[in-house]
PDB file of N, CA, C and O in Angstrom:
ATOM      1  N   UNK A   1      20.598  17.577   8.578  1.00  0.00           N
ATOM      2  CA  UNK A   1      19.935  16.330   8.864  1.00  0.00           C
ATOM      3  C   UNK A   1      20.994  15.277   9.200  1.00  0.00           C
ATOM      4  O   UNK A   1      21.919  15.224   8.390  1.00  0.00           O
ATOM      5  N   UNK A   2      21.050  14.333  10.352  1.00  0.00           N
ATOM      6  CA  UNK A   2      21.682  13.378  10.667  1.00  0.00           C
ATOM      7  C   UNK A   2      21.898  12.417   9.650  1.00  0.00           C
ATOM      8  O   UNK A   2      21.086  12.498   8.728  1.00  0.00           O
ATOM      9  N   UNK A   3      22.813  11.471   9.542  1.00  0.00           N
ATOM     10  CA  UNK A   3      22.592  10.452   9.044  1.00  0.00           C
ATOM     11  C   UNK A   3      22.650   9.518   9.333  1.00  0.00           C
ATOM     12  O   UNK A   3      23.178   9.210  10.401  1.00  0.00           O
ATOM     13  N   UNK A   4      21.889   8.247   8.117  1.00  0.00           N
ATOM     14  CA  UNK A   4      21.281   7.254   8.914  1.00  0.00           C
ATOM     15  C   UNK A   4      22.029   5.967   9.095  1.00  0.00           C
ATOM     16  O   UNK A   4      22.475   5.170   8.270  1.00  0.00           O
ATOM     17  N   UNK A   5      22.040   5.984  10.119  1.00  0.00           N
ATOM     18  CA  UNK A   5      23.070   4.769  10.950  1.00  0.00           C
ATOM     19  C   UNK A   5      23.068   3.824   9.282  1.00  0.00           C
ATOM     20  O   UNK A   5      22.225   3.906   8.389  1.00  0.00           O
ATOM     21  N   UNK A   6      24.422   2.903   9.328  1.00  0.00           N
ATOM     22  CA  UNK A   6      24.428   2.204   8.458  1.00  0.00           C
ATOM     23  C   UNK A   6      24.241   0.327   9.564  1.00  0.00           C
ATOM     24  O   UNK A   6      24.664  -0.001  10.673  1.00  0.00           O
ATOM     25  N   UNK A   7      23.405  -0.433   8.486  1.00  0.00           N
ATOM     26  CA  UNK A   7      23.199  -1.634   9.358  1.00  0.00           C
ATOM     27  C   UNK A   7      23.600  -2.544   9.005  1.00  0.00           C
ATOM     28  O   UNK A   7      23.609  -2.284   7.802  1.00  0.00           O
ATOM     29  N   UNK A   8      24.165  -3.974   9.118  1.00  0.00           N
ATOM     30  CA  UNK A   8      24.658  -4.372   8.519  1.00  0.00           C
ATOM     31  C   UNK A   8      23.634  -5.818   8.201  1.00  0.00           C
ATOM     32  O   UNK A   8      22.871  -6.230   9.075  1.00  0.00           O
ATOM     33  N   UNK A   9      23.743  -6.459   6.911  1.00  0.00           N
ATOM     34  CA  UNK A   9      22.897  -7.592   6.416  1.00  0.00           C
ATOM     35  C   UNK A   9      22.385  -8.513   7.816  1.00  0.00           C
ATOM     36  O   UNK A   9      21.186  -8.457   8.087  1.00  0.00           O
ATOM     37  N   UNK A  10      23.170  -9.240   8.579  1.00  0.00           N
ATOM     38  CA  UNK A  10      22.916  -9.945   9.767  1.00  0.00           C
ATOM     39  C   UNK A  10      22.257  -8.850  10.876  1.00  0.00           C
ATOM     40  O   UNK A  10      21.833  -9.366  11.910  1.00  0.00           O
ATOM     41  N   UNK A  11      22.170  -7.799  10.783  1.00  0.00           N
ATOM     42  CA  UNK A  11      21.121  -7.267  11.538  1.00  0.00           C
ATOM     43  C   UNK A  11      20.198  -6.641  11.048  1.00  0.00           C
ATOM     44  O   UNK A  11      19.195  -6.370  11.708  1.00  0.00           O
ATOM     45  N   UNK A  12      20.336  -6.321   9.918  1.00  0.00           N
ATOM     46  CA  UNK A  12      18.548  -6.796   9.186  1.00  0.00           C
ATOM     47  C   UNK A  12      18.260  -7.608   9.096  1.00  0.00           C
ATOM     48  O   UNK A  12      17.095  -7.613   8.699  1.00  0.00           O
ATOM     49  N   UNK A  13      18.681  -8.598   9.247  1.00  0.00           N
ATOM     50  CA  UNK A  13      17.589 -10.099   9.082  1.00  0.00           C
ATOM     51  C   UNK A  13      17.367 -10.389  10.657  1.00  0.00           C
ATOM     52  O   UNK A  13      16.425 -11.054  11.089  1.00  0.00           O
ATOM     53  N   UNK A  14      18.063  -9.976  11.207  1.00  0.00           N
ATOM     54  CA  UNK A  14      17.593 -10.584  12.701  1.00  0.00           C
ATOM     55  C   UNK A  14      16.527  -9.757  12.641  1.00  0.00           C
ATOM     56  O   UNK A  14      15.373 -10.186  12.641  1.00  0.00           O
ATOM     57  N   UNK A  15      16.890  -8.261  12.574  1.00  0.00           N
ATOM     58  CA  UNK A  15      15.459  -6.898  12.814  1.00  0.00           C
ATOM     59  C   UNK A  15      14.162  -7.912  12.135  1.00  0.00           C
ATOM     60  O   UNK A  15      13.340  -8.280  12.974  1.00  0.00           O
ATOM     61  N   UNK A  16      13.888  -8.459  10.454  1.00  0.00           N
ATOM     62  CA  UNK A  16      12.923  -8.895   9.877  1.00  0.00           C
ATOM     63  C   UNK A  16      12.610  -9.809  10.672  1.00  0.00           C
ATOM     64  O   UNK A  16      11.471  -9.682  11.121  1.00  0.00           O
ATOM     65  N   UNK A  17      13.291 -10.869  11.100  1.00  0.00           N
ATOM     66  CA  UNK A  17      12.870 -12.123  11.911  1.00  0.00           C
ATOM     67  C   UNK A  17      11.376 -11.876  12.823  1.00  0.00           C
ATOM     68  O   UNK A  17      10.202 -12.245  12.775  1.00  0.00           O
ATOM     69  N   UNK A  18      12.189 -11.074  13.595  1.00  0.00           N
ATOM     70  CA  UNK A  18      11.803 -10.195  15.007  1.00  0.00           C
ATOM     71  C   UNK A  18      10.643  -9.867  14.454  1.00  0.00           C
ATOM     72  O   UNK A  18       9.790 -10.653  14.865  1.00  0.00           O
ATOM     73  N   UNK A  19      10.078  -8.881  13.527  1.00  0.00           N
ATOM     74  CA  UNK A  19       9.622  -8.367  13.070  1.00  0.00           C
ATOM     75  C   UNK A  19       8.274  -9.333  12.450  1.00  0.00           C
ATOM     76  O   UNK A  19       7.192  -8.757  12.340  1.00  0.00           O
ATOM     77  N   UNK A  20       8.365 -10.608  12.107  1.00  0.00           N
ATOM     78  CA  UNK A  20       7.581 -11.362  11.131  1.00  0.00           C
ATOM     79  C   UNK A  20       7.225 -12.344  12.489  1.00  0.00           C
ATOM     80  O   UNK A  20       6.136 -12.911  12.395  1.00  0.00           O
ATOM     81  N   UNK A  21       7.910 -12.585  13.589  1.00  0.00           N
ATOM     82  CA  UNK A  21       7.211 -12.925  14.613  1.00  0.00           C
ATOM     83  C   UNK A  21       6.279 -12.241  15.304  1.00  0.00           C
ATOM     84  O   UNK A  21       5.171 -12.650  15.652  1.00  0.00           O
ATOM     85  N   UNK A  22       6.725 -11.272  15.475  1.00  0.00           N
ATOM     86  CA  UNK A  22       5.907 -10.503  16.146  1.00  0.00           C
ATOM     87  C   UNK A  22       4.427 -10.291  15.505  1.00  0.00           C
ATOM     88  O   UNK A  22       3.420 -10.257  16.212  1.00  0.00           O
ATOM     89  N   UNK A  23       4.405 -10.169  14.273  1.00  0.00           N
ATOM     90  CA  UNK A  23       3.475 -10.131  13.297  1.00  0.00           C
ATOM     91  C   UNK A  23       2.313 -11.627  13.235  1.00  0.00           C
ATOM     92  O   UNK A  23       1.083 -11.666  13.222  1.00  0.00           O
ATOM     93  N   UNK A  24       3.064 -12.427  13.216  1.00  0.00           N
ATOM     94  CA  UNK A  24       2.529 -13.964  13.744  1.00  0.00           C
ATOM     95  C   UNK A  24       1.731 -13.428  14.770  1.00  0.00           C
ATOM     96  O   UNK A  24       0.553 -13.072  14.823  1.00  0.00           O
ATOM     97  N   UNK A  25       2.706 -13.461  15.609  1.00  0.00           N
ATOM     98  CA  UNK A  25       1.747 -13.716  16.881  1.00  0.00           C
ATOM     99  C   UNK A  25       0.640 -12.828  17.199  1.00  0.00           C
ATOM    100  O   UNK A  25      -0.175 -13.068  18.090  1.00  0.00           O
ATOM    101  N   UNK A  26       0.623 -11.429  16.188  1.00  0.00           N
ATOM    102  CA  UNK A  26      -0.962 -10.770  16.301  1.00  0.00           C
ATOM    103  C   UNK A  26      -1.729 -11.142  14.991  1.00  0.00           C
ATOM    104  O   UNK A  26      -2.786 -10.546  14.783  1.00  0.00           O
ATOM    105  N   UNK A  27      -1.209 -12.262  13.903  1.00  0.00           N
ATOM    106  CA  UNK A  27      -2.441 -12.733  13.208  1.00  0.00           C
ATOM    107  C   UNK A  27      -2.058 -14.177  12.934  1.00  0.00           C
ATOM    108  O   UNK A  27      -3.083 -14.857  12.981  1.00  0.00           O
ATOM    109  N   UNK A  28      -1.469 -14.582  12.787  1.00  0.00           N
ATOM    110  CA  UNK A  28      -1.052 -16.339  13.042  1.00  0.00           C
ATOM    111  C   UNK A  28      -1.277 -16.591  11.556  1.00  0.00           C
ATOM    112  O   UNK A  28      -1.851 -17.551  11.041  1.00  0.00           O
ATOM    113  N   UNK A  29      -0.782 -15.669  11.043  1.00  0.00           N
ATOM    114  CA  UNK A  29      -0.908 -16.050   9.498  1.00  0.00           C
ATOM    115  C   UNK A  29       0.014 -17.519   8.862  1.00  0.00           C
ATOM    116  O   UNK A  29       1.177 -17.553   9.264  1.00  0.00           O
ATOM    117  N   UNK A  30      -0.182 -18.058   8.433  1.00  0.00           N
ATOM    118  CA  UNK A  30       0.551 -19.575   7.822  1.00  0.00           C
ATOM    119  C   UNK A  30       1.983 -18.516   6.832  1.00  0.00           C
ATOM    120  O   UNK A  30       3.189 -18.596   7.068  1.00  0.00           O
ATOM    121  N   UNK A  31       1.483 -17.841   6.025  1.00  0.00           N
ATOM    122  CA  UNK A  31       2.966 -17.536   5.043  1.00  0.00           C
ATOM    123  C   UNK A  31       3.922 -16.586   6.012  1.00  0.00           C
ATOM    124  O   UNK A  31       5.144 -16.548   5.864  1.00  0.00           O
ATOM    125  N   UNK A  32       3.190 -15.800   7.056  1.00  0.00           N
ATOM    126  CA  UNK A  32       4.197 -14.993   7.953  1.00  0.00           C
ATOM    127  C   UNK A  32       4.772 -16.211   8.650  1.00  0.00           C
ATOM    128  O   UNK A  32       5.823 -15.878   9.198  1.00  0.00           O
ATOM    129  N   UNK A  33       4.459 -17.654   8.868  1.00  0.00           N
ATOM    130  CA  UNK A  33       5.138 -18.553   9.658  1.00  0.00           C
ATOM    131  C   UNK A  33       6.326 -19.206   8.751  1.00  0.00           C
ATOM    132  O   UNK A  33       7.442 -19.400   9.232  1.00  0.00           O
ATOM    133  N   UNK A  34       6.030 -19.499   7.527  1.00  0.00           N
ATOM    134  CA  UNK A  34       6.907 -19.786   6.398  1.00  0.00           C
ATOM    135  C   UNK A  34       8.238 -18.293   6.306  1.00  0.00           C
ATOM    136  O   UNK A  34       9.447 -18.519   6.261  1.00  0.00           O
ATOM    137  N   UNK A  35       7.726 -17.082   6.297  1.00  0.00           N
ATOM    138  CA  UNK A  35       9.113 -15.992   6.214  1.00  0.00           C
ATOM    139  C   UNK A  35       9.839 -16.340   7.526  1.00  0.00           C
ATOM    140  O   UNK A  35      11.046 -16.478   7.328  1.00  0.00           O
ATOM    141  N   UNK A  36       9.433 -16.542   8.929  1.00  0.00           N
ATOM    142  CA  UNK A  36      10.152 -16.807   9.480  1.00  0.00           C
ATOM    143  C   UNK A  36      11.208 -17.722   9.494  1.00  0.00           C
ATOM    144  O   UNK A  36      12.412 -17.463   9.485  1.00  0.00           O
ATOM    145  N   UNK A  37      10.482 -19.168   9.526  1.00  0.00           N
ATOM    146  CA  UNK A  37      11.307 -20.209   8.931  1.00  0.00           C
ATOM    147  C   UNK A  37      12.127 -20.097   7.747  1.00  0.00           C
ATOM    148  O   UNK A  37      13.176 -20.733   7.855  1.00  0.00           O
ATOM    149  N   UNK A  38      11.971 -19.458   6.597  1.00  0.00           N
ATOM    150  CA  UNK A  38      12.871 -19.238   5.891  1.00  0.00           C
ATOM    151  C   UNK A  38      13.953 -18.360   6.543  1.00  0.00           C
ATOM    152  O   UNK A  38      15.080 -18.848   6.456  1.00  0.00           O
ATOM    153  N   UNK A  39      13.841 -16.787   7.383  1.00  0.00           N
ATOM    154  CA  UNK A  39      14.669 -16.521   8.156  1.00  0.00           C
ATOM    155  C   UNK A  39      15.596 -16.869   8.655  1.00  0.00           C
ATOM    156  O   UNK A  39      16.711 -16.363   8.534  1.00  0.00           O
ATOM    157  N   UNK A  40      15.228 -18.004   9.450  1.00  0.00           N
ATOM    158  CA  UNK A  40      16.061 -18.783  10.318  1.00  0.00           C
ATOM    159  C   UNK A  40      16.912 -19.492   9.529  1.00  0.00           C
ATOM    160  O   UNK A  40      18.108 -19.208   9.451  1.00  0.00           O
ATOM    161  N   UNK A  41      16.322 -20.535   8.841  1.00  0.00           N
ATOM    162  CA  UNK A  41      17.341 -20.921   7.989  1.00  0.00           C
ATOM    163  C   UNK A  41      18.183 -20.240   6.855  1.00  0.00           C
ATOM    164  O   UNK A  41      18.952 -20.909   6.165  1.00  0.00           O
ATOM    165  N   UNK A  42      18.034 -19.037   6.699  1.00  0.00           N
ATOM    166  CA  UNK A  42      19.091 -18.497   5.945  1.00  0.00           C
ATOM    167  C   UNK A  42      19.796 -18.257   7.155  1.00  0.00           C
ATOM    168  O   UNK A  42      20.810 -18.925   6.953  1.00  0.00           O
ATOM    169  N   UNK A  43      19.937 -17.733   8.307  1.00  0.00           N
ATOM    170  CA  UNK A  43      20.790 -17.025   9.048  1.00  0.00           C
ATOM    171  C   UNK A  43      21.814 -18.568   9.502  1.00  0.00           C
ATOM    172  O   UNK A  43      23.043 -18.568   9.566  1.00  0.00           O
ATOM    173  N   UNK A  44      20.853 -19.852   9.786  1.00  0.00           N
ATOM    174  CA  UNK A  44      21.668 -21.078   9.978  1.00  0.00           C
ATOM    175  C   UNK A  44      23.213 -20.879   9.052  1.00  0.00           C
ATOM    176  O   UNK A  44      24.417 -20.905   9.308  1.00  0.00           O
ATOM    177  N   UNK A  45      22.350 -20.677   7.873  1.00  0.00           N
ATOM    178  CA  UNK A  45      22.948 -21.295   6.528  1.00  0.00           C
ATOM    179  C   UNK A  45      24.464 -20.509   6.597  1.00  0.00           C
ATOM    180  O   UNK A  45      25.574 -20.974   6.337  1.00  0.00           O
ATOM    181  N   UNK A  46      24.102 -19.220   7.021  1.00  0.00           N
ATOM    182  CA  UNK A  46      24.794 -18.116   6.907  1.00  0.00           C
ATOM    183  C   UNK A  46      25.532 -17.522   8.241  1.00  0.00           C
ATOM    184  O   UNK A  46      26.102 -16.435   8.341  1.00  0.00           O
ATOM    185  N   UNK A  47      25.352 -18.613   9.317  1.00  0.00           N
ATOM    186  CA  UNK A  47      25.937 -17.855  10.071  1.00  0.00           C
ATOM    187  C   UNK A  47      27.449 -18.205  10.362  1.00  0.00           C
ATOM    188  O   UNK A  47      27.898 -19.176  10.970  1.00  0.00           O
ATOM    189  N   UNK A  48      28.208 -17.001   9.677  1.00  0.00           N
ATOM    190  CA  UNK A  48      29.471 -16.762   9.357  1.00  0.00           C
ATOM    191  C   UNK A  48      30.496 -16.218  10.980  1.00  0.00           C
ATOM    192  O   UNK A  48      31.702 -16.205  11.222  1.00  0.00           O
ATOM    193  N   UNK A  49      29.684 -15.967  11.510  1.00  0.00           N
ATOM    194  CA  UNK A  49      30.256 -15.617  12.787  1.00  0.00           C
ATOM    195  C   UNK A  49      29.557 -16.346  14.077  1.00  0.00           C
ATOM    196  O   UNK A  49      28.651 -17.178  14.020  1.00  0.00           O
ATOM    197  N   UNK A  50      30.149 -15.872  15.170  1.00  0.00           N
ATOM    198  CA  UNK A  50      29.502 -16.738  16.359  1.00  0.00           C
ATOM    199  C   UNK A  50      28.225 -15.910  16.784  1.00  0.00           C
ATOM    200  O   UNK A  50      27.329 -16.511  17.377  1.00  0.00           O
ATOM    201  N   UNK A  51      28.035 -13.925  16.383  1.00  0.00           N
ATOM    202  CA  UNK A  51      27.233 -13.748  16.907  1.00  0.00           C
ATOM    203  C   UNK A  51      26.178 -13.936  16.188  1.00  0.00           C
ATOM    204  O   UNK A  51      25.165 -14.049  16.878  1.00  0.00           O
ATOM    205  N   UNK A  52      25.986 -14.029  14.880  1.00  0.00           N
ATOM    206  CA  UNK A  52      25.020 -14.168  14.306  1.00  0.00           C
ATOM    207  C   UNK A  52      24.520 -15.911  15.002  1.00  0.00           C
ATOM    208  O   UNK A  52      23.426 -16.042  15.551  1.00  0.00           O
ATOM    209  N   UNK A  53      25.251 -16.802  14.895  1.00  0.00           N
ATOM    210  CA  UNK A  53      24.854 -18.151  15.355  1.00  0.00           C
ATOM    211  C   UNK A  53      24.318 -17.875  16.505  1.00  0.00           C
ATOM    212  O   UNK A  53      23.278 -18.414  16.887  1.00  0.00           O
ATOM    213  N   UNK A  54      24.995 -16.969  17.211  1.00  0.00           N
ATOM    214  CA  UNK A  54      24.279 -17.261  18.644  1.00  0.00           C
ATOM    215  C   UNK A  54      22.303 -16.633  18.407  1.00  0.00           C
ATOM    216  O   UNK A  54      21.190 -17.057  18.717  1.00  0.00           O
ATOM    217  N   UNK A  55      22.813 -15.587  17.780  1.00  0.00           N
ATOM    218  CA  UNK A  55      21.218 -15.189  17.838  1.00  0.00           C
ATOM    219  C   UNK A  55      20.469 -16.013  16.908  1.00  0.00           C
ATOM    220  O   UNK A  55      19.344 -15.636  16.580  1.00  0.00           O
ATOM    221  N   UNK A  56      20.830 -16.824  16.555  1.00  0.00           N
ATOM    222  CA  UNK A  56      19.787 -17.449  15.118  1.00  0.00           C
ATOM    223  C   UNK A  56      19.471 -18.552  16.306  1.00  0.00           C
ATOM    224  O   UNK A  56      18.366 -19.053  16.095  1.00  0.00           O
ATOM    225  N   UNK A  57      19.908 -18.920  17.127  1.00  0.00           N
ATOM    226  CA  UNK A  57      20.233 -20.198  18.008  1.00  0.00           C
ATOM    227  C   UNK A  57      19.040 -19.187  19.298  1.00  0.00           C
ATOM    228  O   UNK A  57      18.297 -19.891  19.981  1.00  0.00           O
ATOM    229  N   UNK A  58      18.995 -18.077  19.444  1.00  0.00           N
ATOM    230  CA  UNK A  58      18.394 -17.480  20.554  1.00  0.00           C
ATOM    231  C   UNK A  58      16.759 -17.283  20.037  1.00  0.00           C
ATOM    232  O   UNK A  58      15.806 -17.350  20.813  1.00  0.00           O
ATOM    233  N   UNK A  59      16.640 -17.017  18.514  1.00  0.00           N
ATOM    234  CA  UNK A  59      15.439 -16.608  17.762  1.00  0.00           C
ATOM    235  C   UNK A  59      14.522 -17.779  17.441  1.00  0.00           C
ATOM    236  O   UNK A  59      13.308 -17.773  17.237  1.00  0.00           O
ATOM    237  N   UNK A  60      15.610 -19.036  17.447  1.00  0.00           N
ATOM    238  CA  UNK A  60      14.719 -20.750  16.759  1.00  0.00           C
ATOM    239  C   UNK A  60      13.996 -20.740  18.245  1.00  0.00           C
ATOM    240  O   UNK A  60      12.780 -20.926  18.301  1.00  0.00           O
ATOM    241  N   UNK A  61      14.964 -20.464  19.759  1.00  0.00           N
ATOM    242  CA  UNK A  61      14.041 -21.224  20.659  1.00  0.00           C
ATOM    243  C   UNK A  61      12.702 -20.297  20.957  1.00  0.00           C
ATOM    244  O   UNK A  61      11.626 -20.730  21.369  1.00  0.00           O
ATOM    245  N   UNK A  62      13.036 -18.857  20.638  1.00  0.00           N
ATOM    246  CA  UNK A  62      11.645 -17.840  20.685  1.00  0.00           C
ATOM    247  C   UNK A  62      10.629 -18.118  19.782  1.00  0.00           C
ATOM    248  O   UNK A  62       9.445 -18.199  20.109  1.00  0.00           O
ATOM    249  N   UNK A  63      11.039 -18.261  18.694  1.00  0.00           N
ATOM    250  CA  UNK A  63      10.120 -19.102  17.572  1.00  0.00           C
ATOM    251  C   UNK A  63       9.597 -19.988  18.207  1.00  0.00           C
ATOM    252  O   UNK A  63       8.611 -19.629  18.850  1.00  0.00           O
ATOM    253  N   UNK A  64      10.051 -21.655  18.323  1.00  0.00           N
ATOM    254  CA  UNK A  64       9.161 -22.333  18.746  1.00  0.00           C
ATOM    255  C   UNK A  64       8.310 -21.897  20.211  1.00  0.00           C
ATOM    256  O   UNK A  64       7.266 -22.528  20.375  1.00  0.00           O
ATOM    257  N   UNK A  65       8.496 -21.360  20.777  1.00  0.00           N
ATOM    258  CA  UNK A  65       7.368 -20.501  21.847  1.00  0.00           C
ATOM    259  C   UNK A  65       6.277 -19.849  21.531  1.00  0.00           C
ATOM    260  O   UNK A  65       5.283 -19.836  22.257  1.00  0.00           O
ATOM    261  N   UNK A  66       6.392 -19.039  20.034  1.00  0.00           N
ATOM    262  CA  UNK A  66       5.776 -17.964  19.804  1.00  0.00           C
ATOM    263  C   UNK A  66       5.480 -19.253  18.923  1.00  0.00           C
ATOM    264  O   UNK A  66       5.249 -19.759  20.021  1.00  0.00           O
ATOM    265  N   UNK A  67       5.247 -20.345  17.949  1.00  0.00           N
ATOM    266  CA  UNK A  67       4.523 -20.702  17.219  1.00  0.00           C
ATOM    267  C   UNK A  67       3.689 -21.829  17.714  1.00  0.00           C
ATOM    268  O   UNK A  67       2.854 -22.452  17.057  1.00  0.00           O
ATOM    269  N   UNK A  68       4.070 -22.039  19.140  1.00  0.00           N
ATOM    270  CA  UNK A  68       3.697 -23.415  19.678  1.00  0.00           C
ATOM    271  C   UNK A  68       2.206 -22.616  20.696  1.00  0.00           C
ATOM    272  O   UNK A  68       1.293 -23.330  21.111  1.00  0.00           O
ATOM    273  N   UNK A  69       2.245 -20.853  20.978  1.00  0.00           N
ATOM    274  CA  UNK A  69       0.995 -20.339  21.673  1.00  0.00           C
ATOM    275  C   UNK A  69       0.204 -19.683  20.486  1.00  0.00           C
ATOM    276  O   UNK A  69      -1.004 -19.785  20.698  1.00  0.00           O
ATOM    277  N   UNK A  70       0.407 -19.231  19.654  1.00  0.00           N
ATOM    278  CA  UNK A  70      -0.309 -18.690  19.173  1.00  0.00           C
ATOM    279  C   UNK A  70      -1.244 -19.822  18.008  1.00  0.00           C
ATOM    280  O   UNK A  70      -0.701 -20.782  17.461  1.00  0.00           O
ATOM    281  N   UNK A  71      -2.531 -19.489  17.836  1.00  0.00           N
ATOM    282  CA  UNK A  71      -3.781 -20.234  17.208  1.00  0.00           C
ATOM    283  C   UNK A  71      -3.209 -19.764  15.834  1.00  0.00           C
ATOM    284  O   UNK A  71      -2.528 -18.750  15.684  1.00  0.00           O
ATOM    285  N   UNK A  72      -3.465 -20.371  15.149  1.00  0.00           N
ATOM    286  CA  UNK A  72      -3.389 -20.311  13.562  1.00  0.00           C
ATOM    287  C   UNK A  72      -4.889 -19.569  12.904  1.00  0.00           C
ATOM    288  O   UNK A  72      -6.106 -19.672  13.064  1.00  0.00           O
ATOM    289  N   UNK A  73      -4.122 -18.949  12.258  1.00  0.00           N
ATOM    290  CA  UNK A  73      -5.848 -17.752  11.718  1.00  0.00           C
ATOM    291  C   UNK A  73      -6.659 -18.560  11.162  1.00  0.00           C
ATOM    292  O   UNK A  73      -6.037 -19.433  10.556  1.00  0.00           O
ATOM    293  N   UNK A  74      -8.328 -18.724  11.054  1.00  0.00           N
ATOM    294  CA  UNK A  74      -8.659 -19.505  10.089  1.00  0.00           C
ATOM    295  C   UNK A  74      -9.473 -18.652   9.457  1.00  0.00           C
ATOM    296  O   UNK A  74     -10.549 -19.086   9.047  1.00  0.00           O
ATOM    297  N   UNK A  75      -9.110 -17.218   9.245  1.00  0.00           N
ATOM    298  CA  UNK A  75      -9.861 -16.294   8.522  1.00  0.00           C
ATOM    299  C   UNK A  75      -8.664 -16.007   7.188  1.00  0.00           C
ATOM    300  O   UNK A  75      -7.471 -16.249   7.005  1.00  0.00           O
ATOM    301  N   UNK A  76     -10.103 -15.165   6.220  1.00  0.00           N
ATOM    302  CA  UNK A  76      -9.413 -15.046   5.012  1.00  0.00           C
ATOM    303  C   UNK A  76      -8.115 -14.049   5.171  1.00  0.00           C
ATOM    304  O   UNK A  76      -8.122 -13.059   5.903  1.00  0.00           O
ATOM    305  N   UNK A  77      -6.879 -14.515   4.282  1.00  0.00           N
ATOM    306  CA  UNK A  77      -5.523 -14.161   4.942  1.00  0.00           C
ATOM    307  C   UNK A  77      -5.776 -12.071   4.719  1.00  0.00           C
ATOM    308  O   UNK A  77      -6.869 -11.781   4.232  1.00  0.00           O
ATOM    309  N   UNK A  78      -5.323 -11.483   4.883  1.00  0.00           N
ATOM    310  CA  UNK A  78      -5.517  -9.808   5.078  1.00  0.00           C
ATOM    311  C   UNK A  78      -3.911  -9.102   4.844  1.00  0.00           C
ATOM    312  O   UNK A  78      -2.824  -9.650   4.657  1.00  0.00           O
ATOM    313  N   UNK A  79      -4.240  -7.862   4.932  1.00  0.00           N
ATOM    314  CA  UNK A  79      -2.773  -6.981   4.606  1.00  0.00           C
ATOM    315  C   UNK A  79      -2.039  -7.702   5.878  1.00  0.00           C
ATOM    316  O   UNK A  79      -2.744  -8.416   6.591  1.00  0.00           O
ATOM    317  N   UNK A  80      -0.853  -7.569   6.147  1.00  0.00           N
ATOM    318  CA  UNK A  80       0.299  -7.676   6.986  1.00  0.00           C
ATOM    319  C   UNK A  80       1.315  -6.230   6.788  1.00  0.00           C
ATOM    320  O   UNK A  80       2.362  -6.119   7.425  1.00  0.00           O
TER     321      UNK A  80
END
């Protein structure tokens, strides 16, 4: 059996980011909009290098796109 690529902290959190948007934008849940934003600002907080800055800097302007089209759910909140 192969083994499994090792990843490093700043690209799991970009992967989750990615991941909790994308999720937004097929239920517009309010607390999946809060993990993002927390996202972002840890990676701000944390970005120790230029590439992580650059992508935290590439993910805020996709964010506000993806939170500025999508409707906010007004149904009872569900699995994610």
């Amino acid at each position: 059996m192969p083994a499994t690529p090792i990843h490093s902290t700043q690209e799991i959190v970009i992967a989750a980011t990615l991941w909790l948007m994308h999720r937004y934008q097929q239920t517009g849940c309010k607390k999946l909009a809060r993990m993002v934003e927390q996202h972002l600002r840890w990676m701000q907080m944390g970005a120790g290098s230029p590439a992580l800055a650059h992508a935290c800097q590439r993910l805020s302007f996709e964010w506000r796109a993806v939170s500025c089209t999508t409707p906010m759910s007004t149904t009872q909140p569900g699995l994610h």
